[in-house]
N, C-alpha and C positions, 0 to 999 in steps of 0.2 A: 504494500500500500504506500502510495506518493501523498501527499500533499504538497502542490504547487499553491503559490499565489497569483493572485489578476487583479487585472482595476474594476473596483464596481464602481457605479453612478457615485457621484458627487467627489468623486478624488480619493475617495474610501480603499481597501484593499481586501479580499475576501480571497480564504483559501479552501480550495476544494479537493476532498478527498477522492484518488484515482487507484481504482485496481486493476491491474494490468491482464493477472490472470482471470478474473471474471469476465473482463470490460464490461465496469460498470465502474456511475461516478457515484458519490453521496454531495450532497448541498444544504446546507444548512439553513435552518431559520427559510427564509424567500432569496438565499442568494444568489437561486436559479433565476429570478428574476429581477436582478438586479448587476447581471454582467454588462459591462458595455461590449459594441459590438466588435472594436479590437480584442478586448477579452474573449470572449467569443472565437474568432476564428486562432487566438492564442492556446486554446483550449484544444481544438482542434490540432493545430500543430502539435501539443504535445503529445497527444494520445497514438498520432501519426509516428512516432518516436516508435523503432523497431525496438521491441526491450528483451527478444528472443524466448520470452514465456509463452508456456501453451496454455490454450485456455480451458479452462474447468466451466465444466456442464453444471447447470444447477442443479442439485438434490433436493432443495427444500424453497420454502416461499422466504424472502428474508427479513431479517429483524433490526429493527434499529439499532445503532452503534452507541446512541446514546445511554437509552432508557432497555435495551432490549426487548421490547414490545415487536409482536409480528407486525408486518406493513401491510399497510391498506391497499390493494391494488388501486388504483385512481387514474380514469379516462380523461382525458383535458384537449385543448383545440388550442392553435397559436397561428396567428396568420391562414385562416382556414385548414390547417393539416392539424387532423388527430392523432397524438400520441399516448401511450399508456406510463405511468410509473407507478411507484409504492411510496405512499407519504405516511409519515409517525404520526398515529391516532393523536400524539399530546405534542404534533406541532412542532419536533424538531429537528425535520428535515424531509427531503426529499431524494428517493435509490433510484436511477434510471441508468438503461443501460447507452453505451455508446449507441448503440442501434438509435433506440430512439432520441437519445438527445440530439442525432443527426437527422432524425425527421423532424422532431420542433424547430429546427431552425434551417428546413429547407432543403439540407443537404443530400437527403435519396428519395427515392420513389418507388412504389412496388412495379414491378414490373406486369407489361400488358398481356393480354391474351397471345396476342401473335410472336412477344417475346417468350411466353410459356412454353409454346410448342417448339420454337425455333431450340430453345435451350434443350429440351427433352432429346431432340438429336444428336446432340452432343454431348451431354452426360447425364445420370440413369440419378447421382444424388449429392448434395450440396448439404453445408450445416446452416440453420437458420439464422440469420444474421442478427439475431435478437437473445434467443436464448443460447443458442450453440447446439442446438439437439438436432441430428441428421434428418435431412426432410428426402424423400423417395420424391425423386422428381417426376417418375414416370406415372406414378397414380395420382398427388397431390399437390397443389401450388401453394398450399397455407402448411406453417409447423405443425404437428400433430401432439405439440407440446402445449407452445404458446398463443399458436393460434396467429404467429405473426405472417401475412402477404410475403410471398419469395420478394427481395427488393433489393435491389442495385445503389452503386453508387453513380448519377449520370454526370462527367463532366460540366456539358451545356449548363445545368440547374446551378452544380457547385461556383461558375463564374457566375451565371447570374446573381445567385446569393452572394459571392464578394463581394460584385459590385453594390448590390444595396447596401450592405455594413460597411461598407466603405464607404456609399454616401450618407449611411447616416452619421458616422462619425469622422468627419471633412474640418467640421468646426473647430477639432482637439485639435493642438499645437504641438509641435514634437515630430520626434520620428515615428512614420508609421506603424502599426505594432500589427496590420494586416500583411505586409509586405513580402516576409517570408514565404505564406501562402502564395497568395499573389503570384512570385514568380516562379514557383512552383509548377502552378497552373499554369503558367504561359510558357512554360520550357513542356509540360504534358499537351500544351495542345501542338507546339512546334514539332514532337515529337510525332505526334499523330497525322501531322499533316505532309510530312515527309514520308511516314510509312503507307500514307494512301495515293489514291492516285490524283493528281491535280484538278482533273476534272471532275473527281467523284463528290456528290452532293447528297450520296446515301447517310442515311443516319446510323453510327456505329454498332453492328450486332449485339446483340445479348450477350452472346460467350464474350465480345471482346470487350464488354465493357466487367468482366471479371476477373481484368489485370493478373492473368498469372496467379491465384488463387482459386482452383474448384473449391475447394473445402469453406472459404469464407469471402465473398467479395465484398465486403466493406471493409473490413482489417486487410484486405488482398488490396485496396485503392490506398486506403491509410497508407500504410508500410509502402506501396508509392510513392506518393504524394512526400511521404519520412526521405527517402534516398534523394526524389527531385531537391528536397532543399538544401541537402547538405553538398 
């Protein structure tokens, strides 16, 4: 377990507990909502940090760090996308996983029917990018755990969501704290645009947008995304 710090709103500093072998964060009190949006994609960066741990399947529902009290599963909506986490019954904190903290703030999308089938060609099964528990790609397209949508990480989306946290934090003075990401992302698109063809206007397959990962393609993008910036 990490504990990094970030900036939250008003010049404040909040530190968030990071497990690498879960991937899953904890947040304290509302610190979930109260990152700025450099924090944010800082956050991001760091989880993208290749840390050579494997990851652990859940056994059990989880319990607060604090109080030890089970968590509350809890549905919520941010910018029209629904994510699920587990918040402490007495208020302190909130367990989500990388998966979804990457869907409340934009960053993947479930994948579509026509990507479903296209992927079933190519391989028979993948682990859920939520829980980590193997999903049979050939009969199902949701975990049989968690019940979470098969979902991708889609480049396209991940620049559009920079550039909005990046416009919405234009104001802050300083060196930018997106940046890193940033050109991350534009050495991955450079990269992609080399390996297609000049005139190609297709939109990236399924399999290829699972970076080299069968087994997890959002940790398979991460751990990308980790190499592009160093």
């Amino acid at each position: 377990m990490e504990a990094p710090s970030f900036e939250r709103r008003y010049g404040r500093l909040l530190t968030i507990d990071v497990c690498h072998h879960c991937q899953c964060l904890w947040f304290d009190d509302q610190e979930f909502l109260q990152m700025t949006p450099g924090a944010t994609l800082q956050l991001v960066a760091s989880v993208a940090e290749d840390k050579g741990t494997a990851r652990q399947r859940w056994t059990a529902a989880p319990k607060c760090p604090r109080c030890s009290r089970a968590l509350a599963e809890t549905h919520d909506i941010q910018r029209n996308t629904r994510f699920t986490y587990y918040r402490c019954p007495e208020g302190h904190g909130r367990f989500i996983t990388y998966y979804q903290f990457l869907r409340a703030k934009d960053f993947v999308r479930p994948l579509g029917e026509e990507e479903v089938r296209e992927l079933r060609d190519h391989i028979q099964q993948i682990n859920c990018a939520n829980c980590g528990a193997p999903v049979n790609v050939e009969r199902n397209a949701v975990c049989g755990f968690c019940r979470t949508p098969l979902a991708i990480i889609d480049p396209d989306q991940v620049r559009k969501t920079i550039a909005q946290l990046k416009e919405a934090a234009e104001e802050k003075k300083g060196v930018d704290p997106t940046l890193p990401v940033s050109l991350a992302m534009e050495r991955l698109r450079a990269e992609r645009a080399f390996a297609d063809s000049p005139a190609s206007t297709r939109r990236p397959a399924a399999v290829d947008l699972l970076f080299g990962d069968l087994s997890d393609p959002v940790i398979g993008f991460l751990r990308l995304l980790g190499r592009l910036r160093t």
